[in-house]
ZADO-1210 file (C-alpha; in nm, 4 decimals, padded with zeros to 6 digits):
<atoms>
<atom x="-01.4022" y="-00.0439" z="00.7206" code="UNK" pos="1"/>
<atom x="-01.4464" y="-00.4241" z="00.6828" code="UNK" pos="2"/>
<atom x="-01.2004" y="-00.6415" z="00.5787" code="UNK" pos="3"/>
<atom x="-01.1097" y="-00.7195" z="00.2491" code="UNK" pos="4"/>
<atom x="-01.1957" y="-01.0962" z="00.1176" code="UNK" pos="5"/>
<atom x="-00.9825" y="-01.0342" z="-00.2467" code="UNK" pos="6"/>
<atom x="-00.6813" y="-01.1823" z="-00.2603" code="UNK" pos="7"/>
<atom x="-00.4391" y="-00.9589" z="-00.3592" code="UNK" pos="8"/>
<atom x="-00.1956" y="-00.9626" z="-00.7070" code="UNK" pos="9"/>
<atom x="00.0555" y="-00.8057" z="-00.8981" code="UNK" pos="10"/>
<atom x="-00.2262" y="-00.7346" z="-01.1398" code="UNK" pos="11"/>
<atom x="-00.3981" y="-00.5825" z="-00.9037" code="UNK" pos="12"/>
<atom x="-00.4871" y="-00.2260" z="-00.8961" code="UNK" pos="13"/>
<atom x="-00.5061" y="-00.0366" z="-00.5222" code="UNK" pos="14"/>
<atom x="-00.6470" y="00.2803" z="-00.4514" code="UNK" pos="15"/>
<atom x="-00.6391" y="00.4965" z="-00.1197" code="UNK" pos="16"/>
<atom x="-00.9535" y="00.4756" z="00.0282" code="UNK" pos="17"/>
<atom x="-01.1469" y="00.7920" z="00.1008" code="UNK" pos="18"/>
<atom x="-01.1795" y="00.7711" z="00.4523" code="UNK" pos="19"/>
<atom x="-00.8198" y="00.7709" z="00.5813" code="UNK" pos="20"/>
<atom x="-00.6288" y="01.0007" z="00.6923" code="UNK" pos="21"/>
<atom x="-00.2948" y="01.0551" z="00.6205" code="UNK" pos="22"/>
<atom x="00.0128" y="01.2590" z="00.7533" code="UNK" pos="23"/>
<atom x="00.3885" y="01.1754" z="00.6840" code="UNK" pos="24"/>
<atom x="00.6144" y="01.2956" z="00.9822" code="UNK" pos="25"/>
<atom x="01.0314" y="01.2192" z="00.9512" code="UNK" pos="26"/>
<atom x="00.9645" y="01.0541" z="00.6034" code="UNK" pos="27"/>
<atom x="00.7219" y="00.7874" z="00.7697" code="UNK" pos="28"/>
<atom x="00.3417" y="00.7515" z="00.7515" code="UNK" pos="29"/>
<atom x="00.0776" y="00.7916" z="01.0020" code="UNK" pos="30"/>
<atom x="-00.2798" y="00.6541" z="00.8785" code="UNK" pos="31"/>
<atom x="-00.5956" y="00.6868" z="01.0692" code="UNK" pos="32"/>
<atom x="-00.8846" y="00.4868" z="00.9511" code="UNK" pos="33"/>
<atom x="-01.1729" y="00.6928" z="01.0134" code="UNK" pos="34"/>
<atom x="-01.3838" y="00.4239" z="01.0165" code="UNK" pos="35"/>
<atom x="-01.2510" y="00.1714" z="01.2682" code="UNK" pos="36"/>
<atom x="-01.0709" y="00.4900" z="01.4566" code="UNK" pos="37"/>
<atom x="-00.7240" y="00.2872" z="01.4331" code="UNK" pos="38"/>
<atom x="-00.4073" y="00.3969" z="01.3183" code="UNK" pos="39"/>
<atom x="-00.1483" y="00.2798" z="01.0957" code="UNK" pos="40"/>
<atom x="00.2263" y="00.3160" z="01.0995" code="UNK" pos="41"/>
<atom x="00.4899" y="00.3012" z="00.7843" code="UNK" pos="42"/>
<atom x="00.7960" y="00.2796" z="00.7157" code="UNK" pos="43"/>
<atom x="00.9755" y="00.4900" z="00.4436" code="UNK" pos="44"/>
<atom x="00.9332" y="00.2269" z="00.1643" code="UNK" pos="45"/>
<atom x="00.5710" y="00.1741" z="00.2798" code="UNK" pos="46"/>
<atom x="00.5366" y="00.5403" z="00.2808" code="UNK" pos="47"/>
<atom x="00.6751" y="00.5406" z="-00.1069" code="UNK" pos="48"/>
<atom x="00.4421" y="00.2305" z="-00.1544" code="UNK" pos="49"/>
<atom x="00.1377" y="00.4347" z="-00.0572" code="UNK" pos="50"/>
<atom x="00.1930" y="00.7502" z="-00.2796" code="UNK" pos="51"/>
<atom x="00.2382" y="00.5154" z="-00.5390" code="UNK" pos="52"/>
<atom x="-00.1330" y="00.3776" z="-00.4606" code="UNK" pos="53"/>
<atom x="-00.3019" y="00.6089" z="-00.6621" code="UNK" pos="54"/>
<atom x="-00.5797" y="00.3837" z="-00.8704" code="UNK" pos="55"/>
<atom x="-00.3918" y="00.4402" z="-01.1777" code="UNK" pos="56"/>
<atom x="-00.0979" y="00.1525" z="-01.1724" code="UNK" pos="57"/>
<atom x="-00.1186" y="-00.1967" z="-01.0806" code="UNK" pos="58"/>
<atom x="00.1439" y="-00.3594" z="-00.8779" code="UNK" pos="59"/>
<atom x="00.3432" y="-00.5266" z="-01.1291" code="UNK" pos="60"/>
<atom x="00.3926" y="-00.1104" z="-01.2378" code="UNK" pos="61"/>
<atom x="00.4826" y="-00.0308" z="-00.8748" code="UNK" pos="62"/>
<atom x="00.7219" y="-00.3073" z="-00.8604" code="UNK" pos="63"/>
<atom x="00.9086" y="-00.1725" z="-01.1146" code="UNK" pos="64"/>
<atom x="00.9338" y="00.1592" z="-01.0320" code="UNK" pos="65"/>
<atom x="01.0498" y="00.0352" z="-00.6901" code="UNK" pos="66"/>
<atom x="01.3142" y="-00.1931" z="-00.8133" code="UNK" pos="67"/>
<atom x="01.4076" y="00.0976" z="-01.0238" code="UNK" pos="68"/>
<atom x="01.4694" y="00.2953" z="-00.6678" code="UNK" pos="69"/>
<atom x="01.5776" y="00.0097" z="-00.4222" code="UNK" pos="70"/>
<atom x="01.8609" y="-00.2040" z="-00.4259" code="UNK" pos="71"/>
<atom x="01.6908" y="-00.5395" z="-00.3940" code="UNK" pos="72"/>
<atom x="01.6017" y="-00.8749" z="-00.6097" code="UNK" pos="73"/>
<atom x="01.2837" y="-00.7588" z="-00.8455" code="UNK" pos="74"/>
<atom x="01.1456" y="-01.0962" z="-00.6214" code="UNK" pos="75"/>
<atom x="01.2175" y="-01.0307" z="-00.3473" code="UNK" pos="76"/>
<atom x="01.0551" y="-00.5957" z="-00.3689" code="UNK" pos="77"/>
<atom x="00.7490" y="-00.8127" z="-00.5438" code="UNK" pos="78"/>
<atom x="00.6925" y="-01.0267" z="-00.1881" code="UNK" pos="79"/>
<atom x="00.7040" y="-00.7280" z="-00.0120" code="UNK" pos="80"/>
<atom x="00.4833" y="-00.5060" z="-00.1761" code="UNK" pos="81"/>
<atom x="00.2097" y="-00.8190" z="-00.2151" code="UNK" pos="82"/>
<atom x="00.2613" y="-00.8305" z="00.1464" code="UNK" pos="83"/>
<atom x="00.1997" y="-00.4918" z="00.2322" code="UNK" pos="84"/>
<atom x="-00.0377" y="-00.4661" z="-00.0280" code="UNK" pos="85"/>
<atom x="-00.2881" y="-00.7385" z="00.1135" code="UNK" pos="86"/>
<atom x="-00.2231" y="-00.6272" z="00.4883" code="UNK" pos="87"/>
<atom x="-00.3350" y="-00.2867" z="00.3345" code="UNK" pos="88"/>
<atom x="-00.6646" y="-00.4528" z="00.2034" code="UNK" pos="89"/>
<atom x="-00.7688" y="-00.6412" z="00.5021" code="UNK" pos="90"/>
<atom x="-00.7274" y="-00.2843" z="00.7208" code="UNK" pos="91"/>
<atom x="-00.9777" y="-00.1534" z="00.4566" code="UNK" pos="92"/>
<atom x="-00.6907" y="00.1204" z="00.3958" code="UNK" pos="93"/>
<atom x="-00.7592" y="00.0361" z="-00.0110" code="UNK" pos="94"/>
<atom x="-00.9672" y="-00.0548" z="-00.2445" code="UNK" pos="95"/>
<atom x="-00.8194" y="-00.3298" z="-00.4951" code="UNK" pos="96"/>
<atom x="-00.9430" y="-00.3670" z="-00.8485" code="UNK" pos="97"/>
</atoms>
């Protein structure tokens, strides 16, 4: 997959792309872009991040379900999950609406 040019928001919307494979192993994620033949390792909170990245939320939603799990500043989960969420986009892992 290319990389993505969209910046990404809290009113953003992500979706899994199609073309990735995905298998969770000890609570962590292992993704394999079929594309580009590269994989992709997260954490537990990523891993939560990524079921959560099911086309039908945007991020602002995601944040707060996450703040509602994690003990951490509502800010400070929002940086995070921007920054995951754009590193996601530039792999090609999702598509952002």
């Amino acid at each position: 997959m290319t990389s993505s040019p969209v910046s990404v928001t809290l009113a953003s919307i992500l979706q899994r792309a199609d073309d990735v494979l995905y298998q969770e192993v000890g609570g962590e994620a292992v993704l394999l872009d079929l594309a580009s033949e590269q994989y992709f390792g997260l954490d537990p909170v990523g891993t939560r991040i990524w079921h959560l990245l099911d086309g039908n939320d945007d991020l602002a939603h995601i944040q707060a379900v996450l703040a509602d799990t994690y003990d951490a500043a509502p800010q400070r989960i929002g940086e995070e999950l921007l920054a995951l969420a754009q590193a996601l986009a530039d792999a090609g892992l999702v598509q952002v609406r």
